[in-house]
C-alpha positions in Angstrom: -6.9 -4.1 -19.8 -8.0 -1.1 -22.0 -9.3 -3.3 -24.4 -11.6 -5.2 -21.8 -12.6 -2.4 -20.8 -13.5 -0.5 -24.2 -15.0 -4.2 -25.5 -16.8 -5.4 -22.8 -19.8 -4.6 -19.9 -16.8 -5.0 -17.4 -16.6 -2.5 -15.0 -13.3 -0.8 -14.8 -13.7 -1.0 -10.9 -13.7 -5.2 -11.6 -9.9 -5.0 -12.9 -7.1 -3.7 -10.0 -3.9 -3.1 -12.1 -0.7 -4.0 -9.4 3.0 -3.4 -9.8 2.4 -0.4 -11.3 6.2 1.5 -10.4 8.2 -1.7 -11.2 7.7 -2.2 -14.8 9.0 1.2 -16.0 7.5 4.9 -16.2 5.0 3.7 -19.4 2.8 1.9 -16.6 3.1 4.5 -14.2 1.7 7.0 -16.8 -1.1 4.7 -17.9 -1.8 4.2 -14.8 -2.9 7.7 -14.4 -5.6 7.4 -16.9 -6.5 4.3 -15.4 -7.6 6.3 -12.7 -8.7 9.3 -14.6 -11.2 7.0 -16.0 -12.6 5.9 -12.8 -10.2 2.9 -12.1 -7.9 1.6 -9.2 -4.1 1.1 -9.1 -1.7 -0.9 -6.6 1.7 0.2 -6.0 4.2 -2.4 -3.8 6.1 -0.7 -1.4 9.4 -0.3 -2.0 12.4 -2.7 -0.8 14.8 -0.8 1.5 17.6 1.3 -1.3 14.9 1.2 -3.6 12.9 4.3 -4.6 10.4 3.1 -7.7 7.2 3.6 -5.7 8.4 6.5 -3.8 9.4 8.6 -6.8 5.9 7.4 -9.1 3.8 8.1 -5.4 5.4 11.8 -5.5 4.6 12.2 -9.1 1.1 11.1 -8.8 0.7 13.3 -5.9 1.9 16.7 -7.5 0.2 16.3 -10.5 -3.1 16.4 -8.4 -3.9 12.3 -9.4 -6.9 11.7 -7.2 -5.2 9.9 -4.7 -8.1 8.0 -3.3 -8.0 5.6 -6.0 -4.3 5.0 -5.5 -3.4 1.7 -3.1 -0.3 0.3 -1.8 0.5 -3.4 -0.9 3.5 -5.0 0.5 3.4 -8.6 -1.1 4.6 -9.5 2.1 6.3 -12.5 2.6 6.3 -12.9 -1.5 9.7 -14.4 -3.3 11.7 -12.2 -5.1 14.1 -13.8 -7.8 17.8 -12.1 -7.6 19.1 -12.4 -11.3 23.1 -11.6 -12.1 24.1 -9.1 -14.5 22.9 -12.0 -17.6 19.9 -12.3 -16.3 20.4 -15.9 -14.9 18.5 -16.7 -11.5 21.0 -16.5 -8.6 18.9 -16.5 -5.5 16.0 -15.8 -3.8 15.2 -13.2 -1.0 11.6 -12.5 0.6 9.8 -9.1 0.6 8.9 -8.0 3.8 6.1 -6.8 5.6 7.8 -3.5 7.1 8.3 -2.6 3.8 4.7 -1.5 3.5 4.9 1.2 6.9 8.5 2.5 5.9 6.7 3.2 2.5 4.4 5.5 3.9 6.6 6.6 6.7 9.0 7.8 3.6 6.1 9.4 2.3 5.3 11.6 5.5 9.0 12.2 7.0 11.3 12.5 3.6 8.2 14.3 1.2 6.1 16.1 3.5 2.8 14.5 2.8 -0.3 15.0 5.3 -0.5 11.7 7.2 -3.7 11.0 6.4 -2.9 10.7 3.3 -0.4 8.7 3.5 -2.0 5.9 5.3 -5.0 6.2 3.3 -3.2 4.4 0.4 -3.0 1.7 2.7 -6.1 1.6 4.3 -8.9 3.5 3.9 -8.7 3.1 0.3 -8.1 -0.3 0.0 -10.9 -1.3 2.6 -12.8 0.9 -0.1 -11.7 -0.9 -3.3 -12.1 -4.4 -1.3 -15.5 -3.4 0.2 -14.4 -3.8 3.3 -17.1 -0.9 5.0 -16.2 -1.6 8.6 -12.3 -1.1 8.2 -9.7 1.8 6.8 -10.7 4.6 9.4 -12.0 5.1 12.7 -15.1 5.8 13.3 -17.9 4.8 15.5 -19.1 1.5 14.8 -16.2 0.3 12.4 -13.5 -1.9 13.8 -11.1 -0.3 15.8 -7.9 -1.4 14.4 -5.5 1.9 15.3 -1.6 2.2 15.1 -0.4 4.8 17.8 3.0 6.5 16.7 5.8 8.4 18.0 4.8 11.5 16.6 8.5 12.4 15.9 9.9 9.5 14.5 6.5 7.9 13.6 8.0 4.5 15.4 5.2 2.5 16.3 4.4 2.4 20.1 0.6 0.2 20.5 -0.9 -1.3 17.5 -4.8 -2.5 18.5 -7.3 -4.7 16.1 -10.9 -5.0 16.7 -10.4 -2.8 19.7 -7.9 -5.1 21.4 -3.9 -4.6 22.2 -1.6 -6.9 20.2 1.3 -4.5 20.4 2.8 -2.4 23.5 6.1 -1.0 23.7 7.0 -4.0 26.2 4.8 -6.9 24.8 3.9 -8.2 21.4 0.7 -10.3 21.9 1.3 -14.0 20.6 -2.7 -15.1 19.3 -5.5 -12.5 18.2 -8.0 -15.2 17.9 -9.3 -17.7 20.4 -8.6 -21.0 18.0 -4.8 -19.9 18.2 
């Protein structure tokens, strides 16, 4: 990526580097230069009795990274290959999409970390990267999509999008859109 960017017009802002916590402590590293130079990095939450992202998060966060350039992704739903101790494929599992709230709930309940910033890596800043200007925070005029949480255990009680209820502590709602 360096190269692209040191031999072409692209925009460091045009490439979004993913993954960065599970292929080693070299990528985490570049990937603060990556930002120090004005570009964007993903982070995949971590599986449950894995700590990767949480440990490269903290890091980034005490060494004053700017943190608004820092996003984090779930790849929800995604395969993940299960190799034995020879590296020969045994299985396949599936990466789930809570992964991506206990992430930040870890960040906020186990590392102290303000709670807006927390869930900024999840949404304001990658409604910001995407271009996404209506979505990532409330505020007047934008979308409305709000999570209300337990404030002690940061359990999710209502979850609303576009202003409308599609979670409840008693009711889940089964179609957002009118086609479904």
């Amino acid at each position: 990526l360096w190269s692209i960017v040191n031999q072409t017009s692209i925009p460091i802002t045009q490439m979004y580097p993913t993954h960065m916590s599970s292929r080693g402590p070299a990528l985490t590293y570049e990937g603060t230069k990556w930002i120090a130079a004005g570009g964007f990095v993903d982070f995949t939450a971590d599986a449950p009795n894995e700590t990767a992202t949480t440990h490269a998060l903290n890091s980034y966060y005490s060494q004053g990274v700017d943190m608004s350039h820092v996003t984090l992704s779930s790849d929800s739903y995604g395969s993940l290959p299960d190799y034995d101790a020879n590296g020969i494929l045994i299985g396949y599992g599936v990466a789930s999409p809570s992964n991506l709230f206990n992430q930040v709930r870890t960040m906020i309940m186990d590392y102290k970390w303000p709670i807006e910033l927390a869930f900024s890596l999840a949404t304001r800043n990658t409604a910001s990267y995407l271009g996404f200007v209506n979505k990532g925070e409330i505020q007047v005029g934008k979308d409305a999509d709000v999570l209300v949480l337990d404030p002690a255990t940061l359990d999710l009680q209502y979850f609303f999008a576009n202003g409308k209820m599609l979670k409840s502590p008693t009711a889940t709602a089964t179609a957002m859109f009118p086609c479904m």
